[in-house]
C-alpha positions in Angstrom: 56.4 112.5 74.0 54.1 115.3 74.5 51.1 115.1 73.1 50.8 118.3 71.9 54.5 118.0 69.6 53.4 116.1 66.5 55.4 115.4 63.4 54.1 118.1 61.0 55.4 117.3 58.0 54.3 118.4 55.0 50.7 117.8 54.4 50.5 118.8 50.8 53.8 116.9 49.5 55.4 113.1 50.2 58.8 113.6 52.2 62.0 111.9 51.2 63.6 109.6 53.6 66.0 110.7 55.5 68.6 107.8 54.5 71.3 110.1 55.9 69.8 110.8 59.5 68.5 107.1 60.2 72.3 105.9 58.8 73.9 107.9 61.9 71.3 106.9 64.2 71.5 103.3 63.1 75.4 103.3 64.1 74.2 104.8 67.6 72.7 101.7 67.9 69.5 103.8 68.4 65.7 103.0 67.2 63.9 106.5 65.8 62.0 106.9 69.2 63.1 107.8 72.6 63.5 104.4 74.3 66.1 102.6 77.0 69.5 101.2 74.9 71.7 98.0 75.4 74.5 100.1 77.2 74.1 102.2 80.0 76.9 104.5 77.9 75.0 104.8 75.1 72.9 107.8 74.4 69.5 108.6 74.4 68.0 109.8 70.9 64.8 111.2 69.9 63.5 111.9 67.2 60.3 114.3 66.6 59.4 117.3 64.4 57.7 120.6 64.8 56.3 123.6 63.2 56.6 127.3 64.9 53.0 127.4 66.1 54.3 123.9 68.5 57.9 125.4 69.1 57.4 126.2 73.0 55.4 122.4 73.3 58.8 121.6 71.7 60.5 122.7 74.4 58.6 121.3 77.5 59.0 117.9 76.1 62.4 118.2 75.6 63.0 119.8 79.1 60.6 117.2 80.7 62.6 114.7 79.1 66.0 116.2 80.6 64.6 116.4 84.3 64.2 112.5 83.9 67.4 111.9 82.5 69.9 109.5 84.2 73.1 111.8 85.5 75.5 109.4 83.3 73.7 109.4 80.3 73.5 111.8 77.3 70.3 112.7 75.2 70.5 113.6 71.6 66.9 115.2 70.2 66.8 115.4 66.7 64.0 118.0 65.8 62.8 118.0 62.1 62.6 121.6 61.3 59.3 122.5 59.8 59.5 126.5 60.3 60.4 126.9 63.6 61.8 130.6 63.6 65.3 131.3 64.9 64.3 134.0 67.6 62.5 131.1 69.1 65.1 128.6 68.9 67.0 130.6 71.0 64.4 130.1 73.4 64.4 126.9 73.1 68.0 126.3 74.3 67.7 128.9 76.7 64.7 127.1 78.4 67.3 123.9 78.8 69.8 123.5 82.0 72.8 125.4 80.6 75.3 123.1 82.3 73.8 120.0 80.0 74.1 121.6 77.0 77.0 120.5 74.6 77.3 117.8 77.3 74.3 115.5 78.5 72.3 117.1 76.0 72.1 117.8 72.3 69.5 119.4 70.4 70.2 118.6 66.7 68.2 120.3 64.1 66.8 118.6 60.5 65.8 121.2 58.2 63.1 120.8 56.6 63.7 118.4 53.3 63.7 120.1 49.8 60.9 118.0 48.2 60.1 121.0 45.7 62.2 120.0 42.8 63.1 122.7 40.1 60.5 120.7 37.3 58.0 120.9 39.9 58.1 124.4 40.5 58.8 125.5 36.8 54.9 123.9 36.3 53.0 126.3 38.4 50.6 127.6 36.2 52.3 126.8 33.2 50.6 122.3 33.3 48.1 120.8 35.2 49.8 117.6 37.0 48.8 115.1 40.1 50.6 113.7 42.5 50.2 112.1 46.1 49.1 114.1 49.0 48.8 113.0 53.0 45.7 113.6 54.1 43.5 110.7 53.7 42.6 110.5 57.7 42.6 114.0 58.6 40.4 114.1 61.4 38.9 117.7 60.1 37.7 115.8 56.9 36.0 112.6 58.7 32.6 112.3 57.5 31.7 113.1 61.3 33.6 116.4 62.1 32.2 117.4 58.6 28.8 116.5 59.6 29.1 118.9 62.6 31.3 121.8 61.1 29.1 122.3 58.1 25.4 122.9 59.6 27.4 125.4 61.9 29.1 127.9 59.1 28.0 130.8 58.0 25.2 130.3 56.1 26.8 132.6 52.9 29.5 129.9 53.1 27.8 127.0 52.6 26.5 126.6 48.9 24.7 123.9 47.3 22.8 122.6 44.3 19.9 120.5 43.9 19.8 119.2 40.3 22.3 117.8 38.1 24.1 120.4 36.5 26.1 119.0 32.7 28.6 120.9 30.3 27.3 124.3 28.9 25.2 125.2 32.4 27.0 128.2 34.3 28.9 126.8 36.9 28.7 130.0 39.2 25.1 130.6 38.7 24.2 126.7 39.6 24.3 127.3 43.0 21.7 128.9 46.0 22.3 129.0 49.9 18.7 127.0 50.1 16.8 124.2 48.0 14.0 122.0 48.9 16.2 120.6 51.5 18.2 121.8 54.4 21.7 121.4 54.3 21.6 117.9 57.1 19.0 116.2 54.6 21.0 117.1 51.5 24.0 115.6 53.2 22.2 112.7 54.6 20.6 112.1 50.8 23.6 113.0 48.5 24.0 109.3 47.2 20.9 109.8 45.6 19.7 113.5 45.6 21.7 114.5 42.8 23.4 116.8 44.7 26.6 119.1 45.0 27.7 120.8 48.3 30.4 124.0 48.0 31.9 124.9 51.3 34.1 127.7 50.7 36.6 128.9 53.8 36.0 125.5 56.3 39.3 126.8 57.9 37.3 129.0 60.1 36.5 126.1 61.9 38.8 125.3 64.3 39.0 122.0 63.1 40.3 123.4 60.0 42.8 125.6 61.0 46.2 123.9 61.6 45.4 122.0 58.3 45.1 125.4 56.5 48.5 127.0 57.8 50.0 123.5 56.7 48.7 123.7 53.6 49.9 127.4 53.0 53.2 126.9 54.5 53.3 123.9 51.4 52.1 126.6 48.9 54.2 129.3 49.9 57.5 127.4 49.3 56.1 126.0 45.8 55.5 129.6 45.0 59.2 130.9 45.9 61.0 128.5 43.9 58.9 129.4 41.1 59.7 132.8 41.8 56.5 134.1 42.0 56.1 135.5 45.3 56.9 134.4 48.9 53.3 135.2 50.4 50.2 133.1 48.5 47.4 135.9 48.1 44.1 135.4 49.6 44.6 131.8 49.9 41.2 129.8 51.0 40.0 126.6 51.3 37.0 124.9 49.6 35.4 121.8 49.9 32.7 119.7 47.5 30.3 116.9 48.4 29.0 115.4 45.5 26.4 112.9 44.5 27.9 109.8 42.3 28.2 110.9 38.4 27.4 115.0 38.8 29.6 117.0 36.8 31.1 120.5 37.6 30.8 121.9 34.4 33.2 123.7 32.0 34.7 126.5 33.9 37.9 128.5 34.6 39.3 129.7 37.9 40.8 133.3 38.5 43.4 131.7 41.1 45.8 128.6 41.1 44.4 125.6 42.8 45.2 122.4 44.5 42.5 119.9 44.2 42.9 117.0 46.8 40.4 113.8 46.8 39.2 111.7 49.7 36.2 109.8 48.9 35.1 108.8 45.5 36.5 109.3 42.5 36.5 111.8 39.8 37.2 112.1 35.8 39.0 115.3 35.2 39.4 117.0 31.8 42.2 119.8 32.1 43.1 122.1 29.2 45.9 124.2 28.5 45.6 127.2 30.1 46.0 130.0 27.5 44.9 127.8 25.0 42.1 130.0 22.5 40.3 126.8 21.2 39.5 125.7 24.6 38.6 129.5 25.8 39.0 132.5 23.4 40.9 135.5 24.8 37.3 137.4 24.3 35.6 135.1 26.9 38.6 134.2 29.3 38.7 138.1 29.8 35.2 138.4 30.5 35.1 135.3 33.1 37.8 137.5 35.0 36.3 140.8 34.8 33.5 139.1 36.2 31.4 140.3 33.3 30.5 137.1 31.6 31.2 133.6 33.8 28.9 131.6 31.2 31.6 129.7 28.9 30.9 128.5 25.8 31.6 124.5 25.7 32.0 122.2 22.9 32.3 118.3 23.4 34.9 117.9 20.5 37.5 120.1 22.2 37.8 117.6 24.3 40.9 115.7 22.6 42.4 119.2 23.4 42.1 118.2 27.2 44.5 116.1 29.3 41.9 113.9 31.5 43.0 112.5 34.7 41.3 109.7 36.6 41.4 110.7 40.2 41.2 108.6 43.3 41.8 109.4 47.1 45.2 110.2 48.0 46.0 112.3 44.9 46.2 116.2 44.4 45.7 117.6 41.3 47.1 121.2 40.5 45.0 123.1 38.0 46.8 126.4 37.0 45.5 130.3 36.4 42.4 130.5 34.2 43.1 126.7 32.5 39.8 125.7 31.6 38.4 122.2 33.1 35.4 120.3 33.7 34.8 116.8 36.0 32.4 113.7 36.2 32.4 112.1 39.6 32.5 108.5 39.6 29.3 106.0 39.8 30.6 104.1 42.6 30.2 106.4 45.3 29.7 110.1 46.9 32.8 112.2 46.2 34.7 114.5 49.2 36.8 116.4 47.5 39.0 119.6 49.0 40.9 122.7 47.1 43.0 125.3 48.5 42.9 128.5 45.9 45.6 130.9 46.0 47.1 134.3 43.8 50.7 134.7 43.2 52.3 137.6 42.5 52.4 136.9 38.8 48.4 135.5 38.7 47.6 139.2 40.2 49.5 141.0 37.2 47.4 138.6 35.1 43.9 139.2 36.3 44.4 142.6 36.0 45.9 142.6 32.5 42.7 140.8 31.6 40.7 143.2 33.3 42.3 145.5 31.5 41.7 144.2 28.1 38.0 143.6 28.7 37.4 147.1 29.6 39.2 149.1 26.3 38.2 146.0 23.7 35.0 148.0 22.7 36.8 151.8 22.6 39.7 149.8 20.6 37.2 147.9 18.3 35.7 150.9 17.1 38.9 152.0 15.4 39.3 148.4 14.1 42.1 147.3 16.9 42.5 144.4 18.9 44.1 144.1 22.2 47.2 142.0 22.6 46.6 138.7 23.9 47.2 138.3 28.1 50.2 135.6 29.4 52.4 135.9 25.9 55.0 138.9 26.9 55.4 139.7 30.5 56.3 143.4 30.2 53.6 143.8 28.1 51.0 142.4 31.2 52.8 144.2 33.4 52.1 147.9 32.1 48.6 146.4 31.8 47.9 145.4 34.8 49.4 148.8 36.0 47.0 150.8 33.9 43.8 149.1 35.0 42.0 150.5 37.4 42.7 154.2 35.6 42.0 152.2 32.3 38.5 150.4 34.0 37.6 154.3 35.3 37.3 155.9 31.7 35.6 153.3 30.2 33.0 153.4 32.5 33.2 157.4 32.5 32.4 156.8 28.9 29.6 154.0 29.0 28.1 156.5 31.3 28.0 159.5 28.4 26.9 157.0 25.9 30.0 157.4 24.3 
């Protein structure tokens, strides 16, 4: 096949088997490749998949395939859908010799499987849970195209951390763009340094890019069974490198996530999010407004947690604002990747909170205390539409020493 058309399935999510297709192929007679058969009768059949971005590859296999073919024998291509838009599957067919069509030649086309199930998608943001992902061998995450990409970003998007950071420390003011070390050496010493590399947005590197799209494309269809949206907001890739037993300390996130490990391994304690023994409405709102990202941590809330040892190979999905703290493993340096997104509901959110920090102090002075964010949706919802008008007295007010 051509090189170009690769089988892009799902990168995020394990596919079920297609018992169905390889049943029918199996009765062909036919192996899942494009190869010569017993009988000179029997057809040809192919099997490949392709995304939109590879749709027009798609079809100059498929015709190169066709100008080889045999005058008595038949070609069925089975094309696993993975996007591919119908304006260009038209163009597709049209690109094929129209007297083969329906004849010497069939394109047959798999949509793309449901993997999402309704339990899955009724989780987002609601539980943390793991699961398997497919990466493990990306070429973008070898330790050698990382070695390259990094020392060539941006230097505001490469972060990193020269001391061992523990629970309590603030986890956004732990890191500078410089230390006593460039960024090569701090890779090159990381087993040892005590060290912790944050990459955010690698998928401006090339190398990246395909692997982003795939990843959002995975997102975007979580999100509309959940019925949250059908466009992830500001999604963006990060990526950690950290020395053996660091700890990312006890922090919250103002965005979903999907944490994905491939070297290493990693302890992670994740708490309910919502939960006010773990985070109190007080601070949570704070951390969002940006106003306050130092959390208060104690070790006994810990039995509040669900931990999860995590190896390569396994995703982890941490929802909106659930606080959560992690402890690489001893054994070796941990590569670890997240893609962070808003949904439509997540946005409502962060502004509701946003709009509770800024009227607590005016409603405190008359003894009141705003209504908890995530309990009634309505209720967020005229919030979060009232914040920005809400967040421009307040600071009218600071500003008169009111």
């Amino acid at each position: 096949m051509h090189q170009e058309v690769r089988a892009r399935i799902s990168a995020l999510f394990v596919y079920k088997h297609y018992y169905q297709l390889l049943e029918e192929m199996n009765t062909m007679k036919s192996d899942v490749a494009v190869k010569s058969t017993k009988s000179p009768q029997d057809p040809i059949v192919a099997l490949c998949g392709a995304d939109n971005t590879y749709a027009m590859p798609l079809a100059v296999t498929i015709r190169s395939a066709v100008e080889n073919l045999n005058s008595d024998r038949k070609l069925i291509w089975y094309v696993i859908d993975g996007g591919i838009t119908p304006s260009n599957k038209r163009r597709i067919l049209k690109s094929m010799p129209q007297s083969l069509l329906g004849n010497q030649l069939e394109i047959r086309w798999i949509p793309r499987p449901d993997v999402f199930s309704e339990n899955l998608a009724k989780r987002l943001d609601r539980e943390s849970f793991k699961f398997k992902h497919k990466l493990l061998g990306h070429p973008a995450l070898s330790l050698e195209n990382l070695a390259k990409v990094i020392p060539a970003l941006p230097k505001n998007h490469v972060h990193y951390s020269n001391k061992m950071m523990k629970n309590g420390d603030s986890f956004e003011q732990s890191f500078q763009h410089s230390n006593n070390l460039s960024i090569e050496e701090t890779i090159d010493s990381i087993r040892v340094s005590d060290s912790y590399i944050m990459i955010s947005s690698p998928e401006i590197d090339d190398s990246f890019a395909s692997l982003y799209r795939e990843l959002i494309t995975d997102v975007e269809t979580l999100m509309q069974k959940r019925g949250v949206g059908t466009k992830a907001i500001d999604p963006k890739l990060y990526l950690f490198i950290a020395s053996p037993n660091s700890i990312t300390p006890f922090h919250i996130d103002r965005y979903s996530t999907f944490l994905m490990q491939f070297r290493g391994s990693k302890e992670i304690c994740v708490f309910n999010p919502w939960d006010e023994r773990a985070v109190t409405s007080i601070a949570r709102e704070a951390y969002v407004a940006y106003a306050n990202t130092h959390l208060p941590w104690c070790l006994e809330n810990d039995v509040l947690a669900t931990k999860f040892v995590f190896h390569p190979g396994e995703t982890l999905h941490i929802p909106f604002v659930a606080g959560h703290h992690v402890k690489n493993g001893s054994e070796d340096v941990s590569i670890s990747m997240s893609i962070i997104f808003n949904t439509r509901q997540t946005m409502m959110w962060r502004k509701a909170l946003t709009f509770n920090h800024s009227i607590r102090p005016i409603l405190e002075r008359f003894d009141i205390t705003p209504a908890p964010v995530g309990v009634h949706f309505w209720r967020d919802t005229a919030k979060a539409y009232f914040q920005r008008p809400v967040s421009r007295v307040t600071k009218l007010l600071k500003s008169s020493k009111y």
